[in-house]
PQR file with spaces between the fields and no chain letter, atoms N, CA, C, O and H, PARSE charges and radii, in Angstrom:
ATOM       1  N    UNK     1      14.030   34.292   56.454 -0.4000 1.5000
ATOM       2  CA   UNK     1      13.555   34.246   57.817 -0.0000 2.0000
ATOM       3  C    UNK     1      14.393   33.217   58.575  0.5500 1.7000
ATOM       4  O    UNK     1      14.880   32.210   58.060 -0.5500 1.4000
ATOM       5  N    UNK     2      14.505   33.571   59.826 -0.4000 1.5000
ATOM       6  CA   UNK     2      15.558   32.671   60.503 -0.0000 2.0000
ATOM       7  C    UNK     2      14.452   31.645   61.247  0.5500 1.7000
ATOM       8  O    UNK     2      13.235   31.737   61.406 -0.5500 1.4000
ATOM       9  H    UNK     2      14.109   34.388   60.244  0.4000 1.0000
ATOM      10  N    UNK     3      15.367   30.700   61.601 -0.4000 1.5000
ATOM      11  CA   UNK     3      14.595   29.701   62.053 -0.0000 2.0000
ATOM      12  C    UNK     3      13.748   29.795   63.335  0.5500 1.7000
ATOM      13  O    UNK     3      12.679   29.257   63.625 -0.5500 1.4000
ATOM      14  H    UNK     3      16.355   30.625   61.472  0.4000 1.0000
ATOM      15  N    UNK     4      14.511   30.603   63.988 -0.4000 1.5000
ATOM      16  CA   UNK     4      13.384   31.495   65.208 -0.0000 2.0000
ATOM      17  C    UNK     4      12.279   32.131   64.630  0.5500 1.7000
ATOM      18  O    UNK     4      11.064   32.074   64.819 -0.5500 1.4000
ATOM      19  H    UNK     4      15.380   31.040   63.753  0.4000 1.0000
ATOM      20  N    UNK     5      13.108   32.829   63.783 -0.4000 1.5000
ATOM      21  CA   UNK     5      11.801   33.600   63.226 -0.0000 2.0000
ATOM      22  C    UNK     5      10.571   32.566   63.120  0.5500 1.7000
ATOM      23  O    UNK     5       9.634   32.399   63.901 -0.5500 1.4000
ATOM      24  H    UNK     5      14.096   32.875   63.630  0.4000 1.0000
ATOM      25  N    UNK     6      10.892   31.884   61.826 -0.4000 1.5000
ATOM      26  CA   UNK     6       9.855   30.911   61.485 -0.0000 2.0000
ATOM      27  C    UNK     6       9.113   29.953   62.717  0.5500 1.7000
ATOM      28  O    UNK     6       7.931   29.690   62.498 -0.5500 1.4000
ATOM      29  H    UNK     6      11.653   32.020   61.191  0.4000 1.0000
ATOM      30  N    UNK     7       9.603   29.508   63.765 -0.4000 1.5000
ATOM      31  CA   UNK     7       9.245   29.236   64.891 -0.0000 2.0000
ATOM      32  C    UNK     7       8.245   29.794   65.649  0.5500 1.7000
ATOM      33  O    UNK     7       7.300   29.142   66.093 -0.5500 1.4000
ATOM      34  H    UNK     7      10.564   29.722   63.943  0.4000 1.0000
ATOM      35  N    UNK     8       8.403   30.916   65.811 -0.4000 1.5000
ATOM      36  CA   UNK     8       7.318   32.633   66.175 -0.0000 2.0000
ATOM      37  C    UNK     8       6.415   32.235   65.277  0.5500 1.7000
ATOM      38  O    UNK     8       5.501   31.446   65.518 -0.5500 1.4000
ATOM      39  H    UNK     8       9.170   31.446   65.451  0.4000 1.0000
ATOM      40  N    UNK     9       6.636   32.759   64.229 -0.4000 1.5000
ATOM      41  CA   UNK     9       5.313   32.525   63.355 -0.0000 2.0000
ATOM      42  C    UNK     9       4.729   31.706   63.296  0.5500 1.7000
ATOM      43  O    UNK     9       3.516   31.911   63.336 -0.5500 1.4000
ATOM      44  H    UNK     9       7.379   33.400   64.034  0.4000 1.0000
ATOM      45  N    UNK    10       5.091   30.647   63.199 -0.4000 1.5000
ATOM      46  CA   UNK    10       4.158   29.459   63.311 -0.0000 2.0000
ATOM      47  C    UNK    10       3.587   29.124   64.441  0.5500 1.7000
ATOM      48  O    UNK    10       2.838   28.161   64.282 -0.5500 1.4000
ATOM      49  H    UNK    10       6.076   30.480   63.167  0.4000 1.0000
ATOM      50  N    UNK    11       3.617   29.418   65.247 -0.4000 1.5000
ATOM      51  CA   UNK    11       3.099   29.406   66.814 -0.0000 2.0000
ATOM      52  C    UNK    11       2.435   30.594   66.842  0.5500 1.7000
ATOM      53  O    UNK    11       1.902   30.795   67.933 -0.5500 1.4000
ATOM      54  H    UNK    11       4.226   30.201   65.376  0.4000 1.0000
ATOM      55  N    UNK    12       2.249   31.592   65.907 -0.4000 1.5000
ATOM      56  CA   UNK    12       1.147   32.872   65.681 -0.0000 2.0000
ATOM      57  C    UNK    12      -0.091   32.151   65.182  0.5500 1.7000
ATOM      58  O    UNK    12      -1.218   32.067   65.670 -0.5500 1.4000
ATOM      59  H    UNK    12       2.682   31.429   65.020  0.4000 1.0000
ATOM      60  N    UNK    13       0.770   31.340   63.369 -0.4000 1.5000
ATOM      61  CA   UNK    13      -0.586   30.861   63.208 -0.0000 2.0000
ATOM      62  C    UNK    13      -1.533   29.617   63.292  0.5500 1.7000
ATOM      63  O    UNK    13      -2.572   29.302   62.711 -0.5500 1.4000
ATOM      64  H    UNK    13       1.686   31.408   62.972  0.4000 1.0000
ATOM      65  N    UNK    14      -0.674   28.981   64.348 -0.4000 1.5000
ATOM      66  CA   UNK    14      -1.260   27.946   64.881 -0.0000 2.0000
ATOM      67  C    UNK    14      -2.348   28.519   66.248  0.5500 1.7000
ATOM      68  O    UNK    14      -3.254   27.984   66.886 -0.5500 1.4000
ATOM      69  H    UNK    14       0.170   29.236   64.820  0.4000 1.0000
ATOM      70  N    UNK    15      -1.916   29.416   66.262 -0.4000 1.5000
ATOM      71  CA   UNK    15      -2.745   29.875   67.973 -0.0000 2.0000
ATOM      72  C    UNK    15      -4.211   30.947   67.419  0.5500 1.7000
ATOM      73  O    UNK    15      -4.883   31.664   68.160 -0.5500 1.4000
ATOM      74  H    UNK    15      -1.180   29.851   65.743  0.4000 1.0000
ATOM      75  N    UNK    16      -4.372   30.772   66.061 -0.4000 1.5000
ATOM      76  CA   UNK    16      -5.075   31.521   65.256 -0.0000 2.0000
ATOM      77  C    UNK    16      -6.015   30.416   64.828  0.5500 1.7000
ATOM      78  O    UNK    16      -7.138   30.817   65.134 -0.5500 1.4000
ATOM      79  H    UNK    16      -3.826   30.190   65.459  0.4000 1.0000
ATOM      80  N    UNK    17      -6.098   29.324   64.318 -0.4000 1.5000
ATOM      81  CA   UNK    17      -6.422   28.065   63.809 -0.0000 2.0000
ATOM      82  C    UNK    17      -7.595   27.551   64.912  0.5500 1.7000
ATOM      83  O    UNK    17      -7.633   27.581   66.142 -0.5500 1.4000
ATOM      84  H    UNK    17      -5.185   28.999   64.070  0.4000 1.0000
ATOM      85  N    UNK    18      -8.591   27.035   63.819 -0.4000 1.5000
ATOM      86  CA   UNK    18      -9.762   26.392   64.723 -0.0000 2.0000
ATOM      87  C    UNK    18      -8.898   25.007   65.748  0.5500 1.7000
ATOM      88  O    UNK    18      -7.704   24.710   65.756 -0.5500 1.4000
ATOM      89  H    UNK    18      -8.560   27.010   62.820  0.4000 1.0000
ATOM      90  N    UNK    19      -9.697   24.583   66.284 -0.4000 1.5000
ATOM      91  CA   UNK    19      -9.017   23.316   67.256 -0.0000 2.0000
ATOM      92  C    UNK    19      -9.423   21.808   66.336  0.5500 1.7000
ATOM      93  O    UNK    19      -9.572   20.844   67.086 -0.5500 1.4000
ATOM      94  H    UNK    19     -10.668   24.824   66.277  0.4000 1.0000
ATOM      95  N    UNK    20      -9.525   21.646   65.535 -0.4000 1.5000
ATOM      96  CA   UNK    20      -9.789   20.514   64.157 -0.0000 2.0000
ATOM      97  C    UNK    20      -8.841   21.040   63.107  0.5500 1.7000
ATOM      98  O    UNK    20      -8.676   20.183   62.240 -0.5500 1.4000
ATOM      99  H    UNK    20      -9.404   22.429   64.925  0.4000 1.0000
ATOM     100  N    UNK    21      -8.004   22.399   62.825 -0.4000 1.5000
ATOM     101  CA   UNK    21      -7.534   22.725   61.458 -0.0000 2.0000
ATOM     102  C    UNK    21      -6.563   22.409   61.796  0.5500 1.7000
ATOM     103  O    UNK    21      -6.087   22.239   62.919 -0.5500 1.4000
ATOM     104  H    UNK    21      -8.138   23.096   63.530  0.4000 1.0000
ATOM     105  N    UNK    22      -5.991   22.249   60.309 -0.4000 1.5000
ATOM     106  CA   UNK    22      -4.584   21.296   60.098 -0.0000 2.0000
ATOM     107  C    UNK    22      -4.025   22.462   58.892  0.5500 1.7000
ATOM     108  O    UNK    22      -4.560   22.817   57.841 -0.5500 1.4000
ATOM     109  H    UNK    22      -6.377   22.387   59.396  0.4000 1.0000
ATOM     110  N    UNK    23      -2.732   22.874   59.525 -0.4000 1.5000
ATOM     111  CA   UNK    23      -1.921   23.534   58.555 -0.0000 2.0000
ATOM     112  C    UNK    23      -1.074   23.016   57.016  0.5500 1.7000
ATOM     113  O    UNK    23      -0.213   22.167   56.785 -0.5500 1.4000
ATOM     114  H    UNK    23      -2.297   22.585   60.379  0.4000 1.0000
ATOM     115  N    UNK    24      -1.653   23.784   56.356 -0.4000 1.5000
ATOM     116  CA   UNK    24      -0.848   23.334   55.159 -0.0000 2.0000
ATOM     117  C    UNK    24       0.009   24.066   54.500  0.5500 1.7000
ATOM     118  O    UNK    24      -0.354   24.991   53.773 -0.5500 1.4000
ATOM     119  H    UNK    24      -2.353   24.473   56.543  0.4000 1.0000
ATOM     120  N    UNK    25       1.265   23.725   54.684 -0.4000 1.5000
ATOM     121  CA   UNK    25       2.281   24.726   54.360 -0.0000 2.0000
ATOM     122  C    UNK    25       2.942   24.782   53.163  0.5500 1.7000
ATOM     123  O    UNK    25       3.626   23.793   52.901 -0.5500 1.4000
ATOM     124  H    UNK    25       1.560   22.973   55.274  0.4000 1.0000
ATOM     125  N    UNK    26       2.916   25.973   52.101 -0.4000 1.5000
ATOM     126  CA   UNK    26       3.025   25.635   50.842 -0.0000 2.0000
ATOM     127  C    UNK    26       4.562   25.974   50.675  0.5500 1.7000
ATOM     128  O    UNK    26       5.042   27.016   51.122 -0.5500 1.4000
ATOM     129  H    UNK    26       2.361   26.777   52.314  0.4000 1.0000
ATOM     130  N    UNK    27       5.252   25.076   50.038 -0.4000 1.5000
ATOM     131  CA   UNK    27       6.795   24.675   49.852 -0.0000 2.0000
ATOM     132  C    UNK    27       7.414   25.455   48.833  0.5500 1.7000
ATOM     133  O    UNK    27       8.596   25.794   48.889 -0.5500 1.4000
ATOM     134  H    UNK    27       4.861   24.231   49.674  0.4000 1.0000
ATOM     135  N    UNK    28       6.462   25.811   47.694 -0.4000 1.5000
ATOM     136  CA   UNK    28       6.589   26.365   46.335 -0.0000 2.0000
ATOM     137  C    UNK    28       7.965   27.118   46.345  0.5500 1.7000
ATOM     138  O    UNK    28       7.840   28.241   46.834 -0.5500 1.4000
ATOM     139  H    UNK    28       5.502   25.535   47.649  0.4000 1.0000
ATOM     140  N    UNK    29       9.052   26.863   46.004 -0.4000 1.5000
ATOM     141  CA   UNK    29      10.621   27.536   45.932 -0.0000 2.0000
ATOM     142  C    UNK    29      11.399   27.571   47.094  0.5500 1.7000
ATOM     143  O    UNK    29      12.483   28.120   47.290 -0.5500 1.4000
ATOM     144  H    UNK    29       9.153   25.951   45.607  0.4000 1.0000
ATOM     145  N    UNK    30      10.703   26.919   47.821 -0.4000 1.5000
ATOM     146  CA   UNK    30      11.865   26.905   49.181 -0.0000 2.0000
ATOM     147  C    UNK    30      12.582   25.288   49.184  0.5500 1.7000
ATOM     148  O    UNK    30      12.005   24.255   48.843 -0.5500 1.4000
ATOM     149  H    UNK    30       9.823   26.473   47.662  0.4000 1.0000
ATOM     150  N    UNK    31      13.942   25.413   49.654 -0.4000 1.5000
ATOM     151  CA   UNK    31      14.898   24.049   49.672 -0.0000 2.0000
ATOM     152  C    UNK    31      14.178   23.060   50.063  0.5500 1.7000
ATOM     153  O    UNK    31      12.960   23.169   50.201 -0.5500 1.4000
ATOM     154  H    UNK    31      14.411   26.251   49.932  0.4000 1.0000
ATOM     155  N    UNK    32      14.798   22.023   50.281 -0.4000 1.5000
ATOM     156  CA   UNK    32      14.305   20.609   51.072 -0.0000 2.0000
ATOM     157  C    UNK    32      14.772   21.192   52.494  0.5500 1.7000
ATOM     158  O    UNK    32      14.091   21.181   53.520 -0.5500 1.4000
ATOM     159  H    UNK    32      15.788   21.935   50.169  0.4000 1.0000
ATOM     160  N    UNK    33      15.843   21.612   52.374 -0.4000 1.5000
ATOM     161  CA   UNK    33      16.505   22.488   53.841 -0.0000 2.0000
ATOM     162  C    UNK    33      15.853   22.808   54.900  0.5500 1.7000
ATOM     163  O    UNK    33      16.016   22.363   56.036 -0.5500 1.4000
ATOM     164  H    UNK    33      16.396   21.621   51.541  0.4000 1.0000
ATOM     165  N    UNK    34      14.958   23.739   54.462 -0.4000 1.5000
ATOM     166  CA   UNK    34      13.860   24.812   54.757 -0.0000 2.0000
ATOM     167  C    UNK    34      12.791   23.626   55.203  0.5500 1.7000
ATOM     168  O    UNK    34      12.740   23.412   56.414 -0.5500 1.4000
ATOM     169  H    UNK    34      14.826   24.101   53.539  0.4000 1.0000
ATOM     170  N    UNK    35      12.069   22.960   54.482 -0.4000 1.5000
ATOM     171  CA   UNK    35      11.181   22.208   54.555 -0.0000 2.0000
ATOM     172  C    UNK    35      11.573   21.133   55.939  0.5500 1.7000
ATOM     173  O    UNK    35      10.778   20.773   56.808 -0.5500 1.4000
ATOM     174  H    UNK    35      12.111   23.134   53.498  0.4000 1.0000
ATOM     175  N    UNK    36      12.896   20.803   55.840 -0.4000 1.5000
ATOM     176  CA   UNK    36      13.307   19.735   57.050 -0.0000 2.0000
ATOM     177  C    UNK    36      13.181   20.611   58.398  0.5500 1.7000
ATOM     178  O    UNK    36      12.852   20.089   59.463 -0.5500 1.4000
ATOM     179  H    UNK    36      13.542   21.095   55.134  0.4000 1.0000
ATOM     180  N    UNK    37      13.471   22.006   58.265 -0.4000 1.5000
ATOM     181  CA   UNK    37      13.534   23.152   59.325 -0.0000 2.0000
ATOM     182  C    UNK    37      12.333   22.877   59.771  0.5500 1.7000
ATOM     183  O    UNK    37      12.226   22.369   60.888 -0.5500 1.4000
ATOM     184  H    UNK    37      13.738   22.430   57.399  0.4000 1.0000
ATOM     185  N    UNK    38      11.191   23.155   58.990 -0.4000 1.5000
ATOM     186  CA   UNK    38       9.490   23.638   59.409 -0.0000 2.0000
ATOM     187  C    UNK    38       9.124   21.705   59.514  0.5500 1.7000
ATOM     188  O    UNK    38       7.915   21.594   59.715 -0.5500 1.4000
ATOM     189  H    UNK    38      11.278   23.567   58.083  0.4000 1.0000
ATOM     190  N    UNK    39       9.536   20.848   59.467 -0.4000 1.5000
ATOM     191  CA   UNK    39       9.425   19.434   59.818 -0.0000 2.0000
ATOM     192  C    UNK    39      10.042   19.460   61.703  0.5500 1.7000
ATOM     193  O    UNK    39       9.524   19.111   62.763 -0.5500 1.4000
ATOM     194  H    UNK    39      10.518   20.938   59.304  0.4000 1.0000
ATOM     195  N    UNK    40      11.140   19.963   61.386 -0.4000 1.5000
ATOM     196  CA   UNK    40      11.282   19.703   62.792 -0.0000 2.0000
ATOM     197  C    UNK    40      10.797   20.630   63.906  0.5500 1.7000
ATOM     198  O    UNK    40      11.115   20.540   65.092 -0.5500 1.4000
ATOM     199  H    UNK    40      11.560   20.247   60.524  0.4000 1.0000
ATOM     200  N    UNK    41       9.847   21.685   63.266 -0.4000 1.5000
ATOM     201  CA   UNK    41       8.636   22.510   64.301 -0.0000 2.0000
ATOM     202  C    UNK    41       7.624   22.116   64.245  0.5500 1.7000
ATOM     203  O    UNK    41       6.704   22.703   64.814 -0.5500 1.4000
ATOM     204  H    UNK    41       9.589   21.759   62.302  0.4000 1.0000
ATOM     205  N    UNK    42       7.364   20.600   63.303 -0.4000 1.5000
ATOM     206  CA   UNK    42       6.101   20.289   63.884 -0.0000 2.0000
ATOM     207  C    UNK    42       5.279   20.319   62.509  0.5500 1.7000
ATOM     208  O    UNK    42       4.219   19.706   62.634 -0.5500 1.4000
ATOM     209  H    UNK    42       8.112   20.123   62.841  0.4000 1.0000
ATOM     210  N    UNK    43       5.447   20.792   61.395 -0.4000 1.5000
ATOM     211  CA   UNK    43       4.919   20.834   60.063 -0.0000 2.0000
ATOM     212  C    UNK    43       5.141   19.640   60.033  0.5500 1.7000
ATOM     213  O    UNK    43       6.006   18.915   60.525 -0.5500 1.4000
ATOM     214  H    UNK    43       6.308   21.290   61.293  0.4000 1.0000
ATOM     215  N    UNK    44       3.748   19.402   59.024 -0.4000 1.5000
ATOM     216  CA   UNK    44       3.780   17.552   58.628 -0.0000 2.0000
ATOM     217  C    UNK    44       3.227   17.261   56.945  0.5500 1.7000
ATOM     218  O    UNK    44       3.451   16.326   56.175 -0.5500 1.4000
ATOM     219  H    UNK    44       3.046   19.991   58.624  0.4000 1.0000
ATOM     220  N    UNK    45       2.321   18.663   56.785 -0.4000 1.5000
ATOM     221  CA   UNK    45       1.705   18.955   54.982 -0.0000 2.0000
ATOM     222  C    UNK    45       2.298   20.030   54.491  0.5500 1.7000
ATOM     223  O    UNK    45       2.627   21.057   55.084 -0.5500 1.4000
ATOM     224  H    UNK    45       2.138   19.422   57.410  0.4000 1.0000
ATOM     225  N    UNK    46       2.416   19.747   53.387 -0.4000 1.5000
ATOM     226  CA   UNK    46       3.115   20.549   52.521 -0.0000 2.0000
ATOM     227  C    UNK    46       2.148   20.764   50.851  0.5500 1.7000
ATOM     228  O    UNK    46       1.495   19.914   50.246 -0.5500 1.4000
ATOM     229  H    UNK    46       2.148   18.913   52.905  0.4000 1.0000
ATOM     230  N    UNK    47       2.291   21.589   50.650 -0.4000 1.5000
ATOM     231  CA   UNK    47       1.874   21.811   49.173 -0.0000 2.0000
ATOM     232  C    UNK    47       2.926   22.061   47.998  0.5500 1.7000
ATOM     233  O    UNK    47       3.818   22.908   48.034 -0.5500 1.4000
ATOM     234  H    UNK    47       2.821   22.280   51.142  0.4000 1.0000
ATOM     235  N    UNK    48       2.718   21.355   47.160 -0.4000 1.5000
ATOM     236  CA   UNK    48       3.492   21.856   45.949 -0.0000 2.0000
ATOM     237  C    UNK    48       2.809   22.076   44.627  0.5500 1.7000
ATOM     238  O    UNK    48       1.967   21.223   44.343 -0.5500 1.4000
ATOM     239  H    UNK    48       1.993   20.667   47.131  0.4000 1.0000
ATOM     240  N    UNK    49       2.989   22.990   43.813 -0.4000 1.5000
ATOM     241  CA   UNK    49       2.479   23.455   42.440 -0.0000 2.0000
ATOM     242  C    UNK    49       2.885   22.321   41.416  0.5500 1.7000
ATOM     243  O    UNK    49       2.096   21.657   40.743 -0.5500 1.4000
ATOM     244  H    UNK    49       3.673   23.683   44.043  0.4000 1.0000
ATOM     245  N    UNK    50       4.154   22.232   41.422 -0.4000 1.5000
ATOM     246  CA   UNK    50       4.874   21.419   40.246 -0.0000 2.0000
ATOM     247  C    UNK    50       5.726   20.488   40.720  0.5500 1.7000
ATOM     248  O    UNK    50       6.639   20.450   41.545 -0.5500 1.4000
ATOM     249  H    UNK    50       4.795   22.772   41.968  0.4000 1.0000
ATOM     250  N    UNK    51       5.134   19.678   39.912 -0.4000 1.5000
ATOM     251  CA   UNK    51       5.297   17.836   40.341 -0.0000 2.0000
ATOM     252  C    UNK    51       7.079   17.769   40.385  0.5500 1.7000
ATOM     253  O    UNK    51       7.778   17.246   41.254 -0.5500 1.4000
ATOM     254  H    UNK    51       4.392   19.709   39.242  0.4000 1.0000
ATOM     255  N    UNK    52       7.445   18.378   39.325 -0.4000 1.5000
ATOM     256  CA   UNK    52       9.200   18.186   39.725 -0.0000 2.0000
ATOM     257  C    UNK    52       9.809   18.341   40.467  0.5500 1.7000
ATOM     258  O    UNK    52      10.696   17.564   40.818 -0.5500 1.4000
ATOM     259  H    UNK    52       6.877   18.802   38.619  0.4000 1.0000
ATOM     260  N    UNK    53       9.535   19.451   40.989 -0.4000 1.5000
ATOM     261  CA   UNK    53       9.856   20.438   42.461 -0.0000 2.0000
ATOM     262  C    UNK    53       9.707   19.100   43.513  0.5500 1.7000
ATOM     263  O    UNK    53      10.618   18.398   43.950 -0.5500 1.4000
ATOM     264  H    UNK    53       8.814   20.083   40.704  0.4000 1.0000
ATOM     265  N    UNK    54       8.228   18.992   43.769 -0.4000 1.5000
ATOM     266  CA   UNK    54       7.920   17.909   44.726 -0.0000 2.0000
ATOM     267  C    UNK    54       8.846   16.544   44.740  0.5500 1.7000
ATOM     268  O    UNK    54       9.808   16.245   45.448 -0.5500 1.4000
ATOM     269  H    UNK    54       7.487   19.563   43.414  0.4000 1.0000
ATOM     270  N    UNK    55       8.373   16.042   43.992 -0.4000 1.5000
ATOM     271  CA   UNK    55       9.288   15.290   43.377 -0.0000 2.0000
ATOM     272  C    UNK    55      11.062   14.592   43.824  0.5500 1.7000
ATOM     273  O    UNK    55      11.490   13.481   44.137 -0.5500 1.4000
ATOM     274  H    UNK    55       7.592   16.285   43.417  0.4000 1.0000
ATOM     275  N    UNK    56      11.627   15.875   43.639 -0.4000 1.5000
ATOM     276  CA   UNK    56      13.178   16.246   43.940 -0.0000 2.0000
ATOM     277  C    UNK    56      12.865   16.098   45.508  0.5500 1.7000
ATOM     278  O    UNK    56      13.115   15.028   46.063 -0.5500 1.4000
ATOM     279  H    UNK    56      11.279   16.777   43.385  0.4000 1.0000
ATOM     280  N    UNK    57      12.286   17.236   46.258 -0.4000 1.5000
ATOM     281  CA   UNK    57      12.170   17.162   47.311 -0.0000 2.0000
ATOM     282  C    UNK    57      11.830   16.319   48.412  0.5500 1.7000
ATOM     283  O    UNK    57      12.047   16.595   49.592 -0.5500 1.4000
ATOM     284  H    UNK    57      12.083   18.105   45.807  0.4000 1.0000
ATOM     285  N    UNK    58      11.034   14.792   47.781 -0.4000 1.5000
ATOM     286  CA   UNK    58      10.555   13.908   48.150 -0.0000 2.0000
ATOM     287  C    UNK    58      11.622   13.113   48.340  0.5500 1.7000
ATOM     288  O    UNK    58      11.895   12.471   49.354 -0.5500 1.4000
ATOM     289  H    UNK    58      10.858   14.567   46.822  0.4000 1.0000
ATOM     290  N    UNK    59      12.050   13.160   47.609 -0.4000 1.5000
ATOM     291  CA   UNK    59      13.975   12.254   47.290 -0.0000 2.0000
ATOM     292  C    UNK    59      14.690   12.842   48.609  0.5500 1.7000
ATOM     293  O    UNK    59      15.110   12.069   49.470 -0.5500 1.4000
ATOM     294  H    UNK    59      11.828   13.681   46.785  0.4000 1.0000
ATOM     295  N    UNK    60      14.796   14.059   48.718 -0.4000 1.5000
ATOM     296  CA   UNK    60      16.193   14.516   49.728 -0.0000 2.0000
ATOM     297  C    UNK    60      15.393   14.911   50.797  0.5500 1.7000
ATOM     298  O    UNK    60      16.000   15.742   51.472 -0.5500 1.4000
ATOM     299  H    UNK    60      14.454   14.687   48.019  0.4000 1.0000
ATOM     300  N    UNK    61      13.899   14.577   51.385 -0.4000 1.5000
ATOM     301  CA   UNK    61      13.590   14.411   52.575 -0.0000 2.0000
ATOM     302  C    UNK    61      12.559   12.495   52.632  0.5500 1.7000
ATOM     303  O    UNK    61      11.435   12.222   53.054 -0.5500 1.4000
ATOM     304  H    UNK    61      13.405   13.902   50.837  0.4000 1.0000
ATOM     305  N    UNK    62      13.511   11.722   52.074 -0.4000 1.5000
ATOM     306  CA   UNK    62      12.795    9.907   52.289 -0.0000 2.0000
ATOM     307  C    UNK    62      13.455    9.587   53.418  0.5500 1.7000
ATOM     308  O    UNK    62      13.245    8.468   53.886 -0.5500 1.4000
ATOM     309  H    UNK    62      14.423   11.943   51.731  0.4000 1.0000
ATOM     310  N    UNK    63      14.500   10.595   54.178 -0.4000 1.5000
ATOM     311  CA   UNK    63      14.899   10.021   55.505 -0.0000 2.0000
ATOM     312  C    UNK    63      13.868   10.174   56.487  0.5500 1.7000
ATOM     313  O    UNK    63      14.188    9.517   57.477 -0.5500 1.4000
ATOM     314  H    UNK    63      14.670   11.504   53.798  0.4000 1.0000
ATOM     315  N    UNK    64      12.247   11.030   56.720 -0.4000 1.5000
ATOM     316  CA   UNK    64      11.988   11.793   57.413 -0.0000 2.0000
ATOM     317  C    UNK    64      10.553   10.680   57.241  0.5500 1.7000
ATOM     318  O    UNK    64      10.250   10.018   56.248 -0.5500 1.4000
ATOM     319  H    UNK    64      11.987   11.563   55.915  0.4000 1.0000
ATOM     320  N    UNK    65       9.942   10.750   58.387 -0.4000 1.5000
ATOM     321  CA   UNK    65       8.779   10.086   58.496 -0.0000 2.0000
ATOM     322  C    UNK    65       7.897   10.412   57.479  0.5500 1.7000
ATOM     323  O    UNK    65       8.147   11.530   57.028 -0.5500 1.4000
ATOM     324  H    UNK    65      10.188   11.287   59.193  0.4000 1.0000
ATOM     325  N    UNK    66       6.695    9.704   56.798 -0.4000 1.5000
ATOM     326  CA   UNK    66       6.059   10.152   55.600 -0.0000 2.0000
ATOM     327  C    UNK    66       5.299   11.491   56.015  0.5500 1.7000
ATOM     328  O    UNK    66       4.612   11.679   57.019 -0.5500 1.4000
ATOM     329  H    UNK    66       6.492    8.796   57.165  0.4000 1.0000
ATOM     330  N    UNK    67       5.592   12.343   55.011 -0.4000 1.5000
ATOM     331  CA   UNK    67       4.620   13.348   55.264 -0.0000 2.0000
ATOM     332  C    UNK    67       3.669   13.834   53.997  0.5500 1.7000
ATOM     333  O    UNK    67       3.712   13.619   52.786 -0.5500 1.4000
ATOM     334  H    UNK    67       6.151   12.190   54.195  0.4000 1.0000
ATOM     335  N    UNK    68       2.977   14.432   54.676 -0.4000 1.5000
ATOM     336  CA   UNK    68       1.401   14.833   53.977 -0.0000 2.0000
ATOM     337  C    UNK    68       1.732   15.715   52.629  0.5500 1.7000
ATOM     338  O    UNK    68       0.813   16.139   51.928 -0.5500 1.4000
ATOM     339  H    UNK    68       2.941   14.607   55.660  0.4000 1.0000
């Protein structure tokens, strides 16, 4: 999905969402890349399955304000 793309969508399912819900966006096989992409639309939680994954990814996004 292109980054527009992903942009659209997330502005689908944010406009879907009670006015208290907080999105949690699950990371499971996507880059740090990807993750810095959906950071700079405004994503701030993330989910991960496996601690290594997370982990790695925590490392190559410590430039980025703490996130959830």
């Amino acid at each position: 999905m292109s980054a527009d793309g992903l942009a659209q969508r997330l502005q689908a399912l944010q406009g879907q969402l009670p006015p208290r819900a907080r999105l949690l966006a699950v990371s499971k096989g996507q880059p740090a890349a990807r993750l810095r992409e959906a950071v700079g639309l405004g994503l701030r939680s993330f989910g991960e399955s496996r601690l290594q994954e997370a982990q790695a990814k925590q490392d190559d996004l410590a430039d980025l304000e703490p996130l959830d």
